[in-house]
C-alpha positions as CSV (number, residue, x, y, z in Angstrom):
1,X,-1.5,-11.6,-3.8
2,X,1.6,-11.0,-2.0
3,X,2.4,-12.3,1.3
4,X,1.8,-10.5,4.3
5,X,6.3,-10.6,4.5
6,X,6.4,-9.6,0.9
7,X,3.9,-6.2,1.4
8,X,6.0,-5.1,4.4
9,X,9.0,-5.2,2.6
10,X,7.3,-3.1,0.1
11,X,6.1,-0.7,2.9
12,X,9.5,-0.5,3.9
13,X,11.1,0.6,0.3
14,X,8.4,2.8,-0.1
15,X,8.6,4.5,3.3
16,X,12.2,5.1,2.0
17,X,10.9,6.9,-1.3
18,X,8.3,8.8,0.5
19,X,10.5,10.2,2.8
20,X,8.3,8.9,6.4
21,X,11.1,6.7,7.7
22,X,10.0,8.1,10.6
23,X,6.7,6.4,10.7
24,X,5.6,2.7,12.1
25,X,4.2,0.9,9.5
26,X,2.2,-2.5,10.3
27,X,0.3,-4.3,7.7
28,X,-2.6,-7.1,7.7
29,X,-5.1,-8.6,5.4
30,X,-8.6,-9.0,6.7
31,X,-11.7,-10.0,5.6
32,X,-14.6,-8.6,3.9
33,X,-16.4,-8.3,7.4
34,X,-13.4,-7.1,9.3
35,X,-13.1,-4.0,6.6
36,X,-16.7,-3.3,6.2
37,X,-16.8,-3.1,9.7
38,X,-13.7,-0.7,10.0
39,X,-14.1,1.5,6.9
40,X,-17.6,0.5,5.6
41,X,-19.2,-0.9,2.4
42,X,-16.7,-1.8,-0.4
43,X,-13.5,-0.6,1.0
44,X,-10.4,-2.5,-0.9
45,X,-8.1,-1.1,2.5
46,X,-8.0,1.1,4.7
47,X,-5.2,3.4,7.3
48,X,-6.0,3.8,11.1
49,X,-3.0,6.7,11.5
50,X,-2.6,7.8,15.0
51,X,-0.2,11.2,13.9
52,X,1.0,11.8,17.5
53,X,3.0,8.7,17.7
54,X,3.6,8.4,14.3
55,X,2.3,4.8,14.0
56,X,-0.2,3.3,11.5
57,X,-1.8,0.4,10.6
58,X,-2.5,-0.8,6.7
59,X,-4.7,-3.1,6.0
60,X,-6.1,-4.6,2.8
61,X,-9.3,-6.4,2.9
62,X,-8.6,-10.3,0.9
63,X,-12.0,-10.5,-0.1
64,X,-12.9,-7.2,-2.7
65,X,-13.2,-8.1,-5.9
66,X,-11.0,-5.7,-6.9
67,X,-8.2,-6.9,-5.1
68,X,-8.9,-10.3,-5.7
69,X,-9.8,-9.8,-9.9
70,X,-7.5,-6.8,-11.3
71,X,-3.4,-7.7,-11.4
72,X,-1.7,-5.6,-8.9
73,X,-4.1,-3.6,-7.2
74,X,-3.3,-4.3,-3.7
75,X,-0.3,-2.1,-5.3
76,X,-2.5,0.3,-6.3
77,X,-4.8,0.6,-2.7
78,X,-1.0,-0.1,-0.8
79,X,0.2,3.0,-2.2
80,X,-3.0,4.7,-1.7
81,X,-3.1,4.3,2.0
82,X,1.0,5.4,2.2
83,X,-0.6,8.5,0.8
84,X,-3.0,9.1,3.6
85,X,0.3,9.2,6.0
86,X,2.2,11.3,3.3
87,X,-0.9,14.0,3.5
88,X,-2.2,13.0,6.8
89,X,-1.2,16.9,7.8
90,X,-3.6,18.2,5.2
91,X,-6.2,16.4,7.8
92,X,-5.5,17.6,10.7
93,X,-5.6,21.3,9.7
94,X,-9.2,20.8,8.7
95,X,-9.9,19.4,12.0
96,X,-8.0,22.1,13.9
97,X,-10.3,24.9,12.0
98,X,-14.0,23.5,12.0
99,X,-14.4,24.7,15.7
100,X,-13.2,27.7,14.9
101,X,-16.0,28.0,11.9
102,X,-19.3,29.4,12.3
103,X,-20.8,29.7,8.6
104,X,-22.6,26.7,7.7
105,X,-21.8,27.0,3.8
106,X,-18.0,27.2,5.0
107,X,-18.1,24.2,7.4
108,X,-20.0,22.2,4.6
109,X,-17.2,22.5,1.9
110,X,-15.0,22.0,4.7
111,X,-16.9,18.7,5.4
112,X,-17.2,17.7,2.0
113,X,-13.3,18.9,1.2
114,X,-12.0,16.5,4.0
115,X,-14.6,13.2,3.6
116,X,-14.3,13.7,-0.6
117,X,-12.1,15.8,-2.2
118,X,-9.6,14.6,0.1
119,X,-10.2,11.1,-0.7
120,X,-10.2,12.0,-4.5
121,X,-6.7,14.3,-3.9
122,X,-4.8,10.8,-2.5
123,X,-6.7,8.7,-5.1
124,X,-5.2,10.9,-7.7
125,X,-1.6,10.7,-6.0
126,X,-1.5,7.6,-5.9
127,X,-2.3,6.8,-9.0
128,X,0.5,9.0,-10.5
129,X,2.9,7.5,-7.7
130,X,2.0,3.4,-9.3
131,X,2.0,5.0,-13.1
132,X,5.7,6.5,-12.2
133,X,6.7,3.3,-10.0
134,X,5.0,0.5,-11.2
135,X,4.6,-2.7,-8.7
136,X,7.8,-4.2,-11.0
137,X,10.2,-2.6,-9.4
138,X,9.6,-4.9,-6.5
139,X,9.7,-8.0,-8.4
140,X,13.1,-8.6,-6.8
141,X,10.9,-9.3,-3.5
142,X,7.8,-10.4,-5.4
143,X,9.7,-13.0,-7.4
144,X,12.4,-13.7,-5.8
145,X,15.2,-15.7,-7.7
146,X,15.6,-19.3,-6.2
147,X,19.4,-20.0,-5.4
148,X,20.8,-22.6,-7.2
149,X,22.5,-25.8,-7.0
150,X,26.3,-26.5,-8.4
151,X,24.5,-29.0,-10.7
152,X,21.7,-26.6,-12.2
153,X,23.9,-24.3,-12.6
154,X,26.0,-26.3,-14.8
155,X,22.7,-27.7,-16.7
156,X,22.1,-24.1,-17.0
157,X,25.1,-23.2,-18.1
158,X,26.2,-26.1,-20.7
159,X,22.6,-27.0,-21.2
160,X,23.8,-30.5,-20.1
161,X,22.5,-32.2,-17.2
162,X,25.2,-33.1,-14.4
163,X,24.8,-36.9,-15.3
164,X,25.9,-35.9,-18.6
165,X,28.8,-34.0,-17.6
166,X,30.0,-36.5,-15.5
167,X,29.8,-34.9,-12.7
């Protein structure tokens, strides 16, 4: 897994491409507990998004087995959580009509549109998003190239080593 520096440079590019510059971005990893306790059973990461002040906190629980046992999906729940802010007005409409809604049929699509089909909806974006962007366009901060030395670089170069050369 990435460092903790690594995934908020990432956050950072991909604020960039997703056009919410605008918005405070923190990141942490937690632990199984930590998430369970925050966004319940089997949750790989979750978004606390406060939309007034256009701040929000990632987080991506080390201890799923997803994350830990499928390559790159902390890209994958990253980028699903960047979503939520990317979509968060779809929310917030919801929440501004249920008062307003007195038909229970209504208010339980409207329920089950917002805790569901919502989730599915950013799932489904994201998904696209990591297909059409794949985590390797990062690998300039994932793997970043060590700088080198006069003498590797002429061992690189010649494929002699600096004794060799002389040098």
């Amino acid at each position: 897994m990435p460092t903790k520096e690594q995934i908020e440079q990432i956050i950072k590019a991909l604020q960039k491409i997703l056009r919410i510059q605008d918005w405070d971005i923190s990141f942490k990893y937690v632990p199984e507990a930590e998430a369970r306790d925050l966004y319940g059973e089997n949750c790989s990461g979750g978004n606390l998004r406060y939309r007034d002040r256009a701040e929000s906190q990632i987080i991506i629980n080390a201890d799923n087995s997803r994350i830990k046992n499928i390559p790159d999906y902390w890209y994958h729940t990253l980028v699903h959580e960047i979503y939520h802010i990317v979509t968060d007005d779809f929310i917030y409409i919801i929440d501004d009509i249920m008062p307003h809604v007195r038909d229970e049929y209504v208010r339980k699509e409207l329920n089950e549109t917002k805790n569901i089909k919502y989730e599915h909806l950013v799932n489904r974006l994201a998904q696209g998003f990591v297909n059409a962007y794949p985590v390797s366009n990062f690998d300039h901060i994932l793997k970043p190239v060590k700088p080198c030395t006069t003498a590797e670089m002429v061992e690189m170069v010649s494929g002699m080593t600096p004794i060799m050369k002389g040098v």
